[in-house]
C-alpha positions in Angstrom: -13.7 -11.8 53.0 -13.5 -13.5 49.5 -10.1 -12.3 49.1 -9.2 -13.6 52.5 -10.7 -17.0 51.8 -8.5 -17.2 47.7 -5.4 -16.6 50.3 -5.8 -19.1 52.4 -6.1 -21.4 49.2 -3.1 -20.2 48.1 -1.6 -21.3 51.6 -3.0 -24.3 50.7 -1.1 -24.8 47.9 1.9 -23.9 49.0 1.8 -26.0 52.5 0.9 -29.4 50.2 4.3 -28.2 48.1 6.5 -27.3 51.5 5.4 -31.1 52.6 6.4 -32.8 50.0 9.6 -30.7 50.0 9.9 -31.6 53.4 9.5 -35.4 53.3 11.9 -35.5 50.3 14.3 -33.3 52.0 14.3 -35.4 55.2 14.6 -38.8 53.3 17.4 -37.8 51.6 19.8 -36.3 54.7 18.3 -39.3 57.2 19.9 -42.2 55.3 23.8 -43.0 54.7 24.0 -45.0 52.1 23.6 -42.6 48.6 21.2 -44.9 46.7 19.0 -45.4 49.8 18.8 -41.1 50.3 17.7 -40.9 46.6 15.2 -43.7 46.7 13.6 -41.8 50.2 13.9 -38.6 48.7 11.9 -38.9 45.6 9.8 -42.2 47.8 8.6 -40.5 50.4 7.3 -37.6 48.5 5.5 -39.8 45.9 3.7 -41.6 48.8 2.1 -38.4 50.0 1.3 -36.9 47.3 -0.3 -40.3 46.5 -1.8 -40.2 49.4 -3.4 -36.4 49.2 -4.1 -37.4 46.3 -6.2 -40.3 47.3 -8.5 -38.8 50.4 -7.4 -34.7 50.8 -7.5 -33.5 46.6 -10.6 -31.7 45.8 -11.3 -34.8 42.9 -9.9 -37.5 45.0 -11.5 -40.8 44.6 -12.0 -41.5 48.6 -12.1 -38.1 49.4 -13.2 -37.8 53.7 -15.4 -35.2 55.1 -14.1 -32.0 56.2 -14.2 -33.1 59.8 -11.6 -36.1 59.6 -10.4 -34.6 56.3 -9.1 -31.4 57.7 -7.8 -33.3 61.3 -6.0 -35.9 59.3 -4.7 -33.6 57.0 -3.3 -31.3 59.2 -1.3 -34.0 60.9 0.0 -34.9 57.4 1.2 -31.3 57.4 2.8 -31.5 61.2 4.6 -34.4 59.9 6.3 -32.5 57.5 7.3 -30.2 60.0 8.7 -32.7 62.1 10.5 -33.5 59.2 12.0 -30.5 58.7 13.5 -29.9 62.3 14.4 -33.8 62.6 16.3 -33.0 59.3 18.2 -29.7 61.2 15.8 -26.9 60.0 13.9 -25.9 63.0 12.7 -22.7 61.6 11.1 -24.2 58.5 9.5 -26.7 60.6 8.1 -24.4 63.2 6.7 -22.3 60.0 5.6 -25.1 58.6 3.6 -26.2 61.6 2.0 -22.3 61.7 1.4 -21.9 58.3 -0.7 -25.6 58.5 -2.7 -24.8 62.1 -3.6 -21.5 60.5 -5.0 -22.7 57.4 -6.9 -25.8 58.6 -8.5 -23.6 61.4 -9.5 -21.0 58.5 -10.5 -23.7 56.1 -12.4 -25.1 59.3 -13.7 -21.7 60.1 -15.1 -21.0 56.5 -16.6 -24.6 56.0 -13.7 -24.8 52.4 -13.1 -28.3 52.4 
């Protein structure tokens, strides 16, 4: 069971990178104007990881409870994958989506917030 519980902090990790990935990606093919896609690209991605960083980081100075924690985070994470199929990558978005329900509901299921 250990094992299973390192993996899904691994999934962690690599959801909270595929989001940030995923708003930069989005910010930069959703704007016209070349200046404007490179401000949203590294923007948006600052923002959340300010944000994580702020209430969902293991350290984080306003860190929530797992209840709201784990509910607000995962809609973080569904709004990367929206991101990623508003940007023309469906697949990455529905994984995205997967990869997030299933670790939240594990993390929820273990009590590893």
């Amino acid at each position: 069971m250990s094992i299973l519980k390192n993996l899904n902090t691994a999934l962690s990790f690599f959801i909270e990178v595929a989001m940030l990935v995923a708003f930069g990606y989005w910010g930069y093919h959703n704007e016209s104007s070349r200046l404007m896609a490179w401000l949203m690209a590294i923007g948006l991605p600052l923002i959340a990881a300010f944000v994580w960083w702020l209430f969902f980081a293991p350290k984080a100075p306003y860190r929530l409870s797992s209840g709201p924690g784990l509910l607000l985070s995962l809609a973080l994470f569904l709004l990367a994958a929206l991101a990623f199929r508003q940007a023309g990558h469906p697949l990455a978005g529905t994984l995205l989506a997967a990869a997030a329900i299933l670790n939240r509901g594990a993390a929820l299921f273990w009590r590893r917030w």
